[in-house]
N, C-alpha and C positions, 0 to 999 in steps of 0.2 A: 921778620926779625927773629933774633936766638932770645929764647927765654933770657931771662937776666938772673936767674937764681942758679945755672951754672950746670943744668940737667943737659943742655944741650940740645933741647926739644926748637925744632922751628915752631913757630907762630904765625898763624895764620889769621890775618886783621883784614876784616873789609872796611874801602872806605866809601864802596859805590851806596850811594840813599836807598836805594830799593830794596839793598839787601839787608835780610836782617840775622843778626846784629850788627850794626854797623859800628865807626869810629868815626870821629873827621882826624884832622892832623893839620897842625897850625903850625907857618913859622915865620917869625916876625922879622924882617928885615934880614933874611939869610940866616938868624940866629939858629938854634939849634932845634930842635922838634917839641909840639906838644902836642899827646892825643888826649881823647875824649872821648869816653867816659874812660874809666879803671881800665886793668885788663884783671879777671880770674878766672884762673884756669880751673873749671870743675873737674880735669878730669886730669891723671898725670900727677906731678908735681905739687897742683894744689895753689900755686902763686899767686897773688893779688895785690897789682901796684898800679903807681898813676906815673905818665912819663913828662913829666916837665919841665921845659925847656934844657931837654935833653938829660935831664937828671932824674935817676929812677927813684921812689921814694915809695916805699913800702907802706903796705896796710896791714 
């Protein structure tokens, strides 16, 4: 996914368990997406948000 703070950086989310760090990614009845845990970016930009149900909400 594009960062969401508009730097333009792709993001790179694992959702396979073995790897670490991981994500999962939920969606309820076609609805719209939610991960888990946060995303922050330590490096870059700096971002740190939670994506739920499809709506980005800032930390």
């Amino acid at each position: 996914m594009r960062c969401p703070c508009g730097c333009g950086d792709d993001l790179e989310l694992m959702l396979l368990s073995e790897v670490k760090p991981n994500w999962s990614l939920e969606t309820k009845n076609g609805d719209a997406p939610t991960l888990r845990p946060s995303v922050w970016r330590k490096s870059g930009c700096g971002s740190h948000f939670w994506l739920r149900e499809g709506h980005i909400h800032w930390c």
